[in-house]
C-alpha positions as CSV (number, residue, x, y, z in Angstrom):
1,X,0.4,-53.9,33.4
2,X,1.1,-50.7,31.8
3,X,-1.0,-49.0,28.8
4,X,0.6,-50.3,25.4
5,X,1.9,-47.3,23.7
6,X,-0.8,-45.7,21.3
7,X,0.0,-47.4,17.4
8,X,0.1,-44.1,15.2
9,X,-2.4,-43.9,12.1
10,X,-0.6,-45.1,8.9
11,X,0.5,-42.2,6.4
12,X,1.0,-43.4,3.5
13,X,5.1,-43.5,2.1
14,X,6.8,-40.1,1.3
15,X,4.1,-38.5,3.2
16,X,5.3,-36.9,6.5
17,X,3.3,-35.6,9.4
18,X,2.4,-31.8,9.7
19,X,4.3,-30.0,12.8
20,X,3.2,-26.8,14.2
21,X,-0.1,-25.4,14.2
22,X,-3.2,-27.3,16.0
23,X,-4.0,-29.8,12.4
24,X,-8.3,-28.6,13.4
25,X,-6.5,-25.1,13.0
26,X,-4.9,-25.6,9.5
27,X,-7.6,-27.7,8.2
28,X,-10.3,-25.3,8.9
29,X,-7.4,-22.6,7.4
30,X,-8.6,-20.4,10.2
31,X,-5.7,-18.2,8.9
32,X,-7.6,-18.0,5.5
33,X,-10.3,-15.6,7.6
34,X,-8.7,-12.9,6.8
35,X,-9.8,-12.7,3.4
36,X,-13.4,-11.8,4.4
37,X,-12.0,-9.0,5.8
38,X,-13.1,-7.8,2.4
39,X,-16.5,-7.7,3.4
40,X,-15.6,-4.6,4.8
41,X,-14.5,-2.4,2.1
42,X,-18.0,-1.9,1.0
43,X,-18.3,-0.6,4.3
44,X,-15.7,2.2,3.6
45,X,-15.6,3.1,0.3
46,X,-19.8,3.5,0.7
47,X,-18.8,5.6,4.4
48,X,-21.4,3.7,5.8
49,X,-20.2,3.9,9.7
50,X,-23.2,6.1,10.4
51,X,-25.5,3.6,9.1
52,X,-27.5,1.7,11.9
53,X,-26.4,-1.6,12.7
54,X,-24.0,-1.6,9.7
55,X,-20.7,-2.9,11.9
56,X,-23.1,-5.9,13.4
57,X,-24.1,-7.1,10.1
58,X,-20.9,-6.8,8.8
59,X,-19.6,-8.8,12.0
60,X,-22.3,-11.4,11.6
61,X,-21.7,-11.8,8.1
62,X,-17.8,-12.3,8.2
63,X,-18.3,-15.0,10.8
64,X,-20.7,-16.7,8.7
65,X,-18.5,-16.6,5.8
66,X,-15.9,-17.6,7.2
67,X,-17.4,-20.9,8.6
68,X,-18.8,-22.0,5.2
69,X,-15.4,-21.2,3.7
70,X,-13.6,-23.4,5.9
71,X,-16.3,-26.1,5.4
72,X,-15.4,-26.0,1.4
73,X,-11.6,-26.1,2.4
74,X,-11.9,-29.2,4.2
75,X,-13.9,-30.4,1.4
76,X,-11.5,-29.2,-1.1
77,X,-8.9,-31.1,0.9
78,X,-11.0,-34.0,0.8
79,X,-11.6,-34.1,-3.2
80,X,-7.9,-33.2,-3.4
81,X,-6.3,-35.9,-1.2
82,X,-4.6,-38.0,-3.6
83,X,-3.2,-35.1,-5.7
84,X,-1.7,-32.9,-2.5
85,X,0.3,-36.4,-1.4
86,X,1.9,-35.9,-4.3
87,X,2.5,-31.9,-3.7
88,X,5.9,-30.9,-2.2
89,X,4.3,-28.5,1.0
90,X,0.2,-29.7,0.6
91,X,1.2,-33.5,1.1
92,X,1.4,-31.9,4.9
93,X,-2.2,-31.1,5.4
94,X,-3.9,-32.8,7.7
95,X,-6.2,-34.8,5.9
96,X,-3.2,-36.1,3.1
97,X,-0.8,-36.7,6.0
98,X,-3.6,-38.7,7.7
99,X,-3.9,-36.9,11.1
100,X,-7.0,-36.3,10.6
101,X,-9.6,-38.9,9.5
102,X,-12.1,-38.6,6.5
103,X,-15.0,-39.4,9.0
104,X,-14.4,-36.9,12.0
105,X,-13.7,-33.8,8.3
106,X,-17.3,-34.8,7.0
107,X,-19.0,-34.7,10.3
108,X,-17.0,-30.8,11.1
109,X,-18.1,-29.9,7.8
110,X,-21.3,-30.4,7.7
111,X,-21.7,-28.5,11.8
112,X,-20.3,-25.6,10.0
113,X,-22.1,-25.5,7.1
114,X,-25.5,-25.4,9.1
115,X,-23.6,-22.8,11.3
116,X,-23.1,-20.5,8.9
117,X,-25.9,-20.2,6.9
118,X,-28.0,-20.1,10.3
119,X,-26.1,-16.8,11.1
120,X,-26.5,-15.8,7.5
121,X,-30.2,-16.1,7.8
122,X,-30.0,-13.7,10.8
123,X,-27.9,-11.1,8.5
124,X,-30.4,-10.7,6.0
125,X,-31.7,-12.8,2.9
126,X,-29.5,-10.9,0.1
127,X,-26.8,-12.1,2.2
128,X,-27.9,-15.6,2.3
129,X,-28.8,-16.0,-1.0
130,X,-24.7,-14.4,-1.3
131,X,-23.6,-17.0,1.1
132,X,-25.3,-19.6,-1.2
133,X,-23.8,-18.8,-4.3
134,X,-20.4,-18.6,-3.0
135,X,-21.0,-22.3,-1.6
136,X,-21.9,-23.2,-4.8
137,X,-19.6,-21.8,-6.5
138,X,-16.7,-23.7,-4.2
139,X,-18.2,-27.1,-4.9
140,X,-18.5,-26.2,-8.1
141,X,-14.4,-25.5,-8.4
142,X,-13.7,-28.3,-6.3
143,X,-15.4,-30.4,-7.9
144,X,-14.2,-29.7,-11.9
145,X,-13.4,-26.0,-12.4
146,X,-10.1,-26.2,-10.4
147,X,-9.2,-28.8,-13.7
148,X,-9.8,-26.4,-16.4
149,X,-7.4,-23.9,-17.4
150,X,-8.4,-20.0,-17.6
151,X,-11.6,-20.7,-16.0
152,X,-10.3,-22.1,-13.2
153,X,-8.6,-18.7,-12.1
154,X,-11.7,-17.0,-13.3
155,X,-13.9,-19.2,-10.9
156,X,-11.0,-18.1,-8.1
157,X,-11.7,-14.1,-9.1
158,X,-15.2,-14.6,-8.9
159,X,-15.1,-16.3,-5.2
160,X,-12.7,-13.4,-4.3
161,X,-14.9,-10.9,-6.0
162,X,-18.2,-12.5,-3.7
163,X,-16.9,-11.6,-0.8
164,X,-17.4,-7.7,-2.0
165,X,-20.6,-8.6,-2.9
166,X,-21.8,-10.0,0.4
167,X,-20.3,-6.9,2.4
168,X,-22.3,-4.6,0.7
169,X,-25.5,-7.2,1.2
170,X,-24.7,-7.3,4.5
171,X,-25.2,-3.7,5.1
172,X,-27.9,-3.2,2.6
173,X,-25.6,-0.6,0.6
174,X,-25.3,-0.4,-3.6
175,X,-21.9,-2.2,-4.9
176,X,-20.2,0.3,-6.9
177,X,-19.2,-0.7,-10.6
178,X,-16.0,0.8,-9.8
179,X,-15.3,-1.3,-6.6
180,X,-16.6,-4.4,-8.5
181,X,-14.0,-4.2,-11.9
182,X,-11.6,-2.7,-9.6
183,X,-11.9,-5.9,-7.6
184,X,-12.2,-8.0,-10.3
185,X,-9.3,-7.5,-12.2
186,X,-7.2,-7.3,-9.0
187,X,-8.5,-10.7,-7.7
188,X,-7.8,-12.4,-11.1
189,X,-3.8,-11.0,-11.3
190,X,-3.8,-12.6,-7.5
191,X,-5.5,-16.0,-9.0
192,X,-2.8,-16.3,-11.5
193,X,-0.1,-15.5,-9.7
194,X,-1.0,-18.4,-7.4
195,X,-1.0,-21.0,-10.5
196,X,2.1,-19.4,-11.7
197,X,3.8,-19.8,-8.0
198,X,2.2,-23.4,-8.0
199,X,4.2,-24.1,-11.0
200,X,6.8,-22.5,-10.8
201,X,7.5,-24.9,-7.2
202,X,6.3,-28.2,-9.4
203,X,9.6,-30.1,-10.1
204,X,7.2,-31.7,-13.2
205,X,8.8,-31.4,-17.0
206,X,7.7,-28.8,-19.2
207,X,4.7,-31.3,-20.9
208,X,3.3,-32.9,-17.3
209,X,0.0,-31.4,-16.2
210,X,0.7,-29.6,-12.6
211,X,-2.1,-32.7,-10.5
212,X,-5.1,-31.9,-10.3
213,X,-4.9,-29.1,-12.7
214,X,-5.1,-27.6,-15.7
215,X,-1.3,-26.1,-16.3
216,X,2.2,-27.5,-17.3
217,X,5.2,-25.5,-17.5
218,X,5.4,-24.5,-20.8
219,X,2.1,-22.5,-20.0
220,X,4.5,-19.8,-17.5
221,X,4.9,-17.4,-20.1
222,X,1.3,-16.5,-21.3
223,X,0.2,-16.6,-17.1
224,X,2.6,-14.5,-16.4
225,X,1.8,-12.6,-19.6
226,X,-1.9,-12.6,-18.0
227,X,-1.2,-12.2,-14.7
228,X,0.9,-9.0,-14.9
229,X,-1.6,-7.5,-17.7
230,X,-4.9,-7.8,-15.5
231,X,-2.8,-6.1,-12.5
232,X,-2.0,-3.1,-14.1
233,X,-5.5,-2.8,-15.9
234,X,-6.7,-3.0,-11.8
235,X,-4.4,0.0,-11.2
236,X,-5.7,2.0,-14.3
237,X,-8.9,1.3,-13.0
238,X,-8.2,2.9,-9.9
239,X,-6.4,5.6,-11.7
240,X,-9.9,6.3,-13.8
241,X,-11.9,6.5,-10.7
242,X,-9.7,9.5,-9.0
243,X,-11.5,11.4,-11.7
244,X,-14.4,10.0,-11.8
245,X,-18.3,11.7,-10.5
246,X,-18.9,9.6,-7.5
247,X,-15.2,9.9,-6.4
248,X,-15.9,13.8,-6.9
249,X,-18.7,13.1,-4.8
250,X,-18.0,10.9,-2.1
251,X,-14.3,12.4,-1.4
252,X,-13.4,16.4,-0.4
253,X,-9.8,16.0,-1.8
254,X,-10.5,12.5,-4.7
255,X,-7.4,13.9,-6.1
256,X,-4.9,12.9,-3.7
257,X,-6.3,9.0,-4.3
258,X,-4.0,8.6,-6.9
259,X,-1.0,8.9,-5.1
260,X,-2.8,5.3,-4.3
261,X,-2.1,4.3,-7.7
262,X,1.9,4.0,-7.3
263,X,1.5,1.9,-3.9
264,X,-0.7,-0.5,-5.7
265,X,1.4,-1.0,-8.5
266,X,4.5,-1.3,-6.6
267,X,2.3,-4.2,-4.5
268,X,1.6,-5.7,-7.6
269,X,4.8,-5.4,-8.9
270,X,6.6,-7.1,-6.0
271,X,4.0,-9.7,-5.9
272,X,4.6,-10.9,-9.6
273,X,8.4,-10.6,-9.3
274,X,8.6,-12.5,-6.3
275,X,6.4,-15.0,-8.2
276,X,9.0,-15.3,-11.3
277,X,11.5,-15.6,-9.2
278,X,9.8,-18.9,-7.7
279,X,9.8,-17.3,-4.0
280,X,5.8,-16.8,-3.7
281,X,3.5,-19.0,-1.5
282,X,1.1,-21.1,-3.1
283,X,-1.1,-18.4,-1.8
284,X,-0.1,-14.7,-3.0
285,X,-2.0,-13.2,0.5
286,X,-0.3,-15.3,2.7
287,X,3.1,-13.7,1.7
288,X,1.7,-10.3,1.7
289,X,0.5,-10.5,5.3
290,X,4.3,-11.9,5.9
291,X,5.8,-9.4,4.0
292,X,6.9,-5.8,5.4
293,X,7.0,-4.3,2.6
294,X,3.7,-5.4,1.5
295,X,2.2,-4.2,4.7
296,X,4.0,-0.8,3.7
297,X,2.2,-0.7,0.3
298,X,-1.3,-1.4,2.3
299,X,0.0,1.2,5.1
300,X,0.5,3.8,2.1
301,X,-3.1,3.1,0.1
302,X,-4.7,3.6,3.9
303,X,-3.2,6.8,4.5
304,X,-4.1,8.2,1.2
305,X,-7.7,7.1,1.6
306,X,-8.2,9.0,5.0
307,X,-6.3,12.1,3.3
308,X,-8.7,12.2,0.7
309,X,-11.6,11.9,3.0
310,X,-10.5,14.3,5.7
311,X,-12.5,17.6,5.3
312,X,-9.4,19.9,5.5
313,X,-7.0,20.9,3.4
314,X,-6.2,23.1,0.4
């Protein structure tokens, strides 16, 4: 006799199956690597390409990074399963939709989770004890920061803000106080324009809490208040440093960065309309990489940077 066709795994009702992607590839949020591409802009803004081993650190060290990040996603997932069966686009995740078990997520997690820090070991023990934090730090927000308002977004800054940190362990280089409020600020405007977008897409009334969070609607206008503030303090931050000694130093022509200054803002700018306008992603940096005009604004601030490096000129 013929196989019995295979029963399907139960999912609970109202939830409906992912499509698409490989579910190991969206749970993992492979896509979400490209963050730690920030580990590299310690790398540039330091002009450490003549330094020794510098790029295979810094290639070590996003791998590892990026393995223990996707180890607290699928843990994230996992504290988070009840609440994202109740989210409009998260109740498709693989764990909530229940293509994925609990059992096979656990055992992944931990296989990356000894991978990474294995390879941060080899980088260097600054970086570990980087890697570490940041670990920590996720569990930490998973766990019950992601519930309180305010410091939930400042716990999201400070994970972004990390992954600055560990570049410039990676390479053994001094994080610049400029880099790091520049980064700061920045990082919290993109953490509160991802509670704002989340909102802003929850069909709740004005007094329900958003699950699994901190927020209801009525809160909109003071994150948006706080959100757009904190991105323009990142662009006068940026603006101070044109003038600044170690932009003096570090740059032949540091005047021209601030032509950098209008791309950011109009990044920023299009980043928090979008987001009032309830058309942003849940995640401000996936739109930006879907965005042209985004990719414009990042083309702009790339061009300037080289101009103000290159040794010629008036």
């Amino acid at each position: 006799m013929p196989d019995s066709p295979a029963i399907p795994t139960p999912v609970p009702d109202g939830v409906a199956r992912p499509s698409g992607r490989h579910p190991w590839l969206r749970l993992l949020r492979v896509h979400h690597w490209t963050k730690n591409a920030l580990l590299g802009v310690p790398f540039l803004t330091a002009q450490a390409w003549a330094r020794p081993g510098a790029l295979l650190a810094l290639g070590l060290g996003f791998l590892s990074l990026s393995l223990v990040a996707s180890a607290t996603y699928v843990l994230n997932d996992l504290a988070d399963l009840e609440h994202d069966r109740e989210h409009h686009a998260k109740r498709h995740r693989p764990l909530a939709s229940g293509v994925i078990g609990t059992t096979a997520a656990l055992l992944v997690t931990g296989l990356l989770v000894v991978a990474g820090l294995a390879i941060a070991t080899l980088v260097g023990a600054e970086f570990l004890a980087t890697v570490l934090v940041y670990g920590a730090l996720t569990t930490l927000y998973t766990r019950r920061l992601k519930r309180n308002a305010i410091v939930d977004v400042v716990a999201l800054a400070g994970l972004w803000t990390l992954r600055l940190v560990a570049g410039a362990a990676a390479i053994r280089v001094e994080l610049s106080a400029w880099l790091l409020s520049f980064g700061a600020f920045l990082f919290l405007s993109l953490s509160l324009a991802k509670r704002v977008a989340e909102l802003e897409a929850f069909g709740g009334d004005h007094e329900r809490l958003l699950p699994g969070r901190g927020y209801a609607r009525r809160d909109l206008p003071a994150l948006l208040a706080f959100g757009i503030s904190t991105g323009v303090v990142s662009v006068l931050v940026l603006a101070l440093f044109v003038d600044s000694t170690p932009a003096q130093l570090k740059y032949p022509h540091h005047e021209r960065l601030w032509l950098a200054c209008p791309a950011l803002w109009f990044w920023l700018a299009r980043i928090w309309l979008e987001t009032s306008r309830g058309r942003m992603h849940h995640d401000p940096l996936v739109y930006s990489l879907r965005d042209r005009a985004s990719w414009a604004a990042f083309a702009a601030i790339a061009l300037v940077w080289g101009a103000a490096l290159a040794p010629f000129g008036p």
